[in-house]
C-alpha positions as CSV (number, residue, x, y, z in Angstrom):
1,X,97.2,84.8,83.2
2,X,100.3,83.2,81.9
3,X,101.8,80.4,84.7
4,X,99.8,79.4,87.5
5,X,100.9,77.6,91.2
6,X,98.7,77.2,94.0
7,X,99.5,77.1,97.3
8,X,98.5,74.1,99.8
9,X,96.7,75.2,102.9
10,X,99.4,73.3,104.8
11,X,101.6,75.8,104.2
12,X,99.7,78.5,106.2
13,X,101.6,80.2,108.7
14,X,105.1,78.8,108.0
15,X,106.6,81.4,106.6
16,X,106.0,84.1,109.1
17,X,108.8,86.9,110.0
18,X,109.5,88.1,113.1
19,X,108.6,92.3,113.8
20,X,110.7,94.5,111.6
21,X,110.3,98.0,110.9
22,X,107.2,98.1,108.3
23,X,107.1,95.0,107.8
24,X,104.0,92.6,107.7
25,X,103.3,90.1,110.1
26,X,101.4,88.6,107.6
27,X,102.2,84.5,107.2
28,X,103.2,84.7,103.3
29,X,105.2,88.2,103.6
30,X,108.8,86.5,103.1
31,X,107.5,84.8,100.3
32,X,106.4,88.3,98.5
33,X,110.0,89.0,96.6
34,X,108.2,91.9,94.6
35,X,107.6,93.8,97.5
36,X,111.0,93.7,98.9
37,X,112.4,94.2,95.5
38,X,110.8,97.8,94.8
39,X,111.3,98.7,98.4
40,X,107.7,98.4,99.2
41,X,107.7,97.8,102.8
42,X,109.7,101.5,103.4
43,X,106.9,103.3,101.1
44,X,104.5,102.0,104.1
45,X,105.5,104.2,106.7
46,X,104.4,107.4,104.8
47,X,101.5,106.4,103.1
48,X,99.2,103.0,102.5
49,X,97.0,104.3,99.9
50,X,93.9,105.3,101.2
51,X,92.2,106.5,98.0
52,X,89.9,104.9,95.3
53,X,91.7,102.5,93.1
54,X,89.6,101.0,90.1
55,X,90.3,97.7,89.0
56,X,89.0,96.0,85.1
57,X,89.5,92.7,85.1
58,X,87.6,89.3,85.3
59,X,85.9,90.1,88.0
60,X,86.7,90.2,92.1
61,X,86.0,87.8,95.1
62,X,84.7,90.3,97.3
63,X,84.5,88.1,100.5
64,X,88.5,86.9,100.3
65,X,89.5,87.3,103.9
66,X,92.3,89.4,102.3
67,X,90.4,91.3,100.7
68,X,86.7,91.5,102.6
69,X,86.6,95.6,103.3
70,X,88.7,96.6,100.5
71,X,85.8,96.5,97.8
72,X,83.8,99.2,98.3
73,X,81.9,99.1,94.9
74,X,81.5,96.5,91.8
75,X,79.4,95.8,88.9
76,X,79.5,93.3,86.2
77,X,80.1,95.1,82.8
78,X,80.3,92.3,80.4
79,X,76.9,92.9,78.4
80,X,77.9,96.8,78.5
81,X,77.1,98.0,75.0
82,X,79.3,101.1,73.3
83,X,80.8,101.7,76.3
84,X,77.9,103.0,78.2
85,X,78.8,102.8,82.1
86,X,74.8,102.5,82.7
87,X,74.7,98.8,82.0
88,X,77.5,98.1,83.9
89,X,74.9,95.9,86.8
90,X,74.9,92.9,89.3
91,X,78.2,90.9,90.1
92,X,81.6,91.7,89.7
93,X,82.3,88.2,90.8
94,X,85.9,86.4,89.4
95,X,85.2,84.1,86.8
96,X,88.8,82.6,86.4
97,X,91.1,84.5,89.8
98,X,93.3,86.7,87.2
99,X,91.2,90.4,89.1
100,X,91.3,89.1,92.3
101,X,95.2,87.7,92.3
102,X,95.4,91.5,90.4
103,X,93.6,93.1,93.7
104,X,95.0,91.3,96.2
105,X,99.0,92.8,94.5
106,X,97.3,96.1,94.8
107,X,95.6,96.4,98.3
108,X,95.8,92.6,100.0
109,X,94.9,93.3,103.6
110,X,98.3,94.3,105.5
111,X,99.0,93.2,109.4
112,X,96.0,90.5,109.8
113,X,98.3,87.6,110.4
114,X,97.3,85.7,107.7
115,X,98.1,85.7,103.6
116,X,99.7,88.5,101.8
117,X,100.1,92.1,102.0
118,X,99.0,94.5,98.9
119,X,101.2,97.4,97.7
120,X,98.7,100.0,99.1
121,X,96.8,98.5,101.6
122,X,94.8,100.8,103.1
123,X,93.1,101.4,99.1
124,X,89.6,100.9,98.1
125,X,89.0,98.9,95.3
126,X,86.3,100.1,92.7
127,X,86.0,96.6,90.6
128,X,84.4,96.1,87.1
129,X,84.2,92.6,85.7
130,X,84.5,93.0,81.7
131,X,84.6,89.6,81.0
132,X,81.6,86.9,80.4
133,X,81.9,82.9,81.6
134,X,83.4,82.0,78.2
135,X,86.3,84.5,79.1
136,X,85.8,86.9,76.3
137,X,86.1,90.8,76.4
138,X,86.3,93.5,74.1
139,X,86.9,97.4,73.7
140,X,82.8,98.4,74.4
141,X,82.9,96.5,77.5
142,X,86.8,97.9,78.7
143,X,85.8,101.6,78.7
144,X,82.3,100.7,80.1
145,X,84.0,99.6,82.8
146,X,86.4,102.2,82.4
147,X,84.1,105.2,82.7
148,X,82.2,103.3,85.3
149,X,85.0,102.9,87.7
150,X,85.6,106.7,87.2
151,X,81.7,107.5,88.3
152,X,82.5,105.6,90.9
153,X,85.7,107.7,92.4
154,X,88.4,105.8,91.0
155,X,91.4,107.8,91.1
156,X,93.8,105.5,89.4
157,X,92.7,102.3,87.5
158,X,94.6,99.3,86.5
159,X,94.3,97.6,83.3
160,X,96.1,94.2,83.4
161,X,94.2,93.4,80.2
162,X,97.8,92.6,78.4
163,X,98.1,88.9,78.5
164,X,97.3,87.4,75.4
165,X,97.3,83.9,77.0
166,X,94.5,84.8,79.3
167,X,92.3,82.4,78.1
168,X,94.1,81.4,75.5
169,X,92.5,83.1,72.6
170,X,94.5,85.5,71.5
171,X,94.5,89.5,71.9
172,X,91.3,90.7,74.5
173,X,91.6,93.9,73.4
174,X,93.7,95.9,70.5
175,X,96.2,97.7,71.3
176,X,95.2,101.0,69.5
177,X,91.7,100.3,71.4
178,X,93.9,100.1,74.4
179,X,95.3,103.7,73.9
180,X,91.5,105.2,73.2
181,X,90.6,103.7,76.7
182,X,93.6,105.1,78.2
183,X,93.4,108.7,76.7
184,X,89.7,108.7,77.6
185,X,90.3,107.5,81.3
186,X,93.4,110.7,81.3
187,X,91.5,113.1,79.6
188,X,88.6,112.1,82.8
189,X,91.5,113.2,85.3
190,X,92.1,109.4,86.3
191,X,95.3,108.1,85.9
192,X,95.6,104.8,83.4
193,X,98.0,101.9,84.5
194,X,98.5,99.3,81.4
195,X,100.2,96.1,81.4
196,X,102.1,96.3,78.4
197,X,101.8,92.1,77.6
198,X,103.0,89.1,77.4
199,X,104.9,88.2,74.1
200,X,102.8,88.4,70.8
201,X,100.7,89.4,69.3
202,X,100.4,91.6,72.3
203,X,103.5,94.0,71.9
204,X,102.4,96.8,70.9
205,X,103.9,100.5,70.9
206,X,102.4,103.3,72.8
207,X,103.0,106.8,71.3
208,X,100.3,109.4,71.9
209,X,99.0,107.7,74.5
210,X,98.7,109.3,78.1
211,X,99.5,106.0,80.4
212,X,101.7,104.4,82.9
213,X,103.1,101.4,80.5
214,X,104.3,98.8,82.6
215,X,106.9,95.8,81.4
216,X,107.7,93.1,84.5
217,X,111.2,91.9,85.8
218,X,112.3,88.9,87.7
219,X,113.2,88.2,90.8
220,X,117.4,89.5,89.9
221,X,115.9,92.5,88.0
222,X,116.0,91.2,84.3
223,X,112.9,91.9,82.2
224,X,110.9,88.9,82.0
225,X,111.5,86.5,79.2
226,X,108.0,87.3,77.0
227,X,107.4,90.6,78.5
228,X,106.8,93.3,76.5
229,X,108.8,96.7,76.2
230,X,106.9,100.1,76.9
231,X,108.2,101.1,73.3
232,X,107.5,104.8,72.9
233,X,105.4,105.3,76.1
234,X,105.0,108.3,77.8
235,X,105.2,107.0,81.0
236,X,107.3,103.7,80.4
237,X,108.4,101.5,84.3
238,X,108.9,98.1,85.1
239,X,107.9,96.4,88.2
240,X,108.3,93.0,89.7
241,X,106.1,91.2,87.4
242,X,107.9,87.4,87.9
243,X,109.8,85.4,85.4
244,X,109.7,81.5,86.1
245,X,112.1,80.5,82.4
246,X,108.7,77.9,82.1
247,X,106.9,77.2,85.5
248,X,105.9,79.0,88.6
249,X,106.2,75.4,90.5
250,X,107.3,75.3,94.0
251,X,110.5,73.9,95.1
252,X,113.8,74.4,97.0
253,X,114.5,78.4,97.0
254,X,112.9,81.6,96.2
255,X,109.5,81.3,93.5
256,X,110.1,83.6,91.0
257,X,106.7,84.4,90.0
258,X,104.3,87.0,92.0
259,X,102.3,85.5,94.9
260,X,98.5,87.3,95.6
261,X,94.9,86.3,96.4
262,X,93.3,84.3,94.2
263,X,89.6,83.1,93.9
264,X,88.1,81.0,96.5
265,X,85.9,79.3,93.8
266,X,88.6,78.7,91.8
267,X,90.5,77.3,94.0
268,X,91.0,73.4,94.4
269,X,90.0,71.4,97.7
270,X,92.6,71.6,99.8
271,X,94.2,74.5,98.8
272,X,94.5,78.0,100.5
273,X,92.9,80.4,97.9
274,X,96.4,81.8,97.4
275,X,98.5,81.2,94.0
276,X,102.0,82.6,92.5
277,X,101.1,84.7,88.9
278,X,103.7,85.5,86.7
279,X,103.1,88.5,83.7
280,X,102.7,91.9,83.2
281,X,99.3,91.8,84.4
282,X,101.0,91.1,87.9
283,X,103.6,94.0,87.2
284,X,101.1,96.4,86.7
285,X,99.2,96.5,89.5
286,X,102.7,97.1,91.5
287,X,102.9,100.2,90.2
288,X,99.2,101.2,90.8
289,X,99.7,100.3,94.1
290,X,102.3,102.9,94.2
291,X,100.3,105.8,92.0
292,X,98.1,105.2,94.9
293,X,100.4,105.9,97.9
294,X,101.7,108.6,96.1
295,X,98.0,110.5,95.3
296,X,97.0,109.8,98.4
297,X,99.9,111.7,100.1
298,X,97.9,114.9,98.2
299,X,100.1,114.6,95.2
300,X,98.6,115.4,92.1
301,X,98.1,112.9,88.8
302,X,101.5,114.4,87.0
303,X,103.1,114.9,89.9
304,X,102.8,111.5,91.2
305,X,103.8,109.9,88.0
306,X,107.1,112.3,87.6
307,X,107.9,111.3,91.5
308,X,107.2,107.3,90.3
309,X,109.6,108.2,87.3
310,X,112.5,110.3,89.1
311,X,113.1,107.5,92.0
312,X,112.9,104.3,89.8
313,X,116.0,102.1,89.8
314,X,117.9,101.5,86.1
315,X,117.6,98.3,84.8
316,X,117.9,96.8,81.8
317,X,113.9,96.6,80.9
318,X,113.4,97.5,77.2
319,X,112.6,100.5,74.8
320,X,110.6,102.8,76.5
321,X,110.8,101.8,80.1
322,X,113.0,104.4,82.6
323,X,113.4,101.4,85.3
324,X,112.0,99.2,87.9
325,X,109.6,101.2,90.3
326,X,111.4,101.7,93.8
């Protein structure tokens, strides 16, 4: 999680639009530039994703009234030992809002008058917490949750594991551990999205790796100012990820960072459990969201990632990266 707004309760219901072809009538739907920007709202009207979507990340708060119905299965995989799915048990709950701000991007309940809308929101989420309470994670407990998610139907899963400023502590997981995770999840028949980071130590390259790499741009396209390139990817895109130049603050205008469900217990008194994101980690599930309406339109895994890679615009988003998802 690199910048961090929430947003005051007051401000429910302000912002809605009136009917539009597609669109959400959802109170914060003007304020989501992403999904305007990659032409989100148009994908809606041939497919909202109804598939299995696996999500590991810090965790997910099942009962958001954005998210209640989405989550169809979670487990808590932060003691999982060598990667062994078995001992991925109990709660998935968030323990900081970075998985469910991550969820809500990816299948945020459209058309219920209230909050967001997600980029596939008819998709269940398969969630795997692989963090503890002092916000650490590490390779055994990513492809637990990993392989878990895949016993569990996942078709796609995002990995917005990326941001070395989660918790402040550096790299969560390498990113050569990264690529074992990834070509495991492939090799398994799932397709791997991977926020490609924040800045360094993160940046990493990503030959021989079988995965979606995702970089973020801003709200006029540019890559984000820390994000990192897709350098040698397979499967290098960009995707509205948010770049504030040093604060997702609220004022006159536009916010350029990412606005998504957050967690209700970590969210302030006062506050609707809401909050703008900026990162990779917000990019990424963008384009999952899309693998998602894609597969479930019958495509298959290689032929929803060349259809994701044939229609993306050009922009100007770093070694590796074919464009920003459209």
């Amino acid at each position: 999680m690199r910048r961090l707004t929430l947003l005051l309760a007051a401000l429910v219901g302000v912002f809605a639009l009136a009917p539009e072809a597609h669109a959400s009538n959802d109170s914060y739907f003007n304020e989501q530039w992403n999904l305007a920007r990659a032409n989100v709202p148009d994908a809606w009207g041939t497919s909202t994703g109804a598939i299995r979507v696996g999500v590991v990340d810090t965790g997910i708060d099942a009962g958001h009234p954005d998210i209640s119905g989405h989550v169809v299965a979670s487990a808590g995989c932060q003691n999982a030992s060598g990667g062994n799915a078995s001992e991925c048990t109990g709660s998935a709950d968030d323990v900081v809002g970075h998985g469910t701000h991550v969820g809500g991007i990816i299948a945020a309940t459209k058309d219920n008058g209230e909050g967001v809308a997600g980029v596939a929101p008819s998709a269940q989420l398969v969630f795997a917490r692989v963090f503890d309470d002092s916000g650490s994670t590490d390779y055994p407990e990513v492809l637990a949750g990993a392989r878990w998610a895949i016993d569990h139907g996942a078709k796609v899963i995002n990995f917005s594991l990326g941001d070395g400023g989660l918790y402040g502590t550096g790299l969560l997981i390498t990113n050569s551990q990264m690529k074992d995770v990834a070509n495991q999840v492939w090799g398994a028949g799932v397709i791997p999205v991977v926020a490609a980071g924040n800045g360094q130590p993160t940046c990493g390259e990503w030959s021989n790796t079988n995965a979606v790499v995702v970089t973020a741009t801003g709200f006029n396209d540019e890559r984000a100012d820390d994000a990192c390139a897709p350098t040698n990817a397979r499967w290098g895109v960009a995707a509205p990820g948010g770049n504030s130049h040093g604060g997702c603050d609220v004022g006159a205008g536009q916010n350029p960072c990412v606005l998504s469900t957050y967690a209700r217990s970590k969210t302030p008194p006062g506050n609707a459990p809401y909050a703008y994101l900026e990162g990779t980690s917000m990019a990424a599930p963008a384009v999952t969201g899309a693998i998602a309406d894609l597969l479930a339109k019958g495509m298959s895994n290689i032929d929803a990632i060349n259809k994701l890679l044939a229609t993306v615009d050009p922009v100007g988003c770093g070694s590796g990266c074919k464009g920003r998802i459209n």
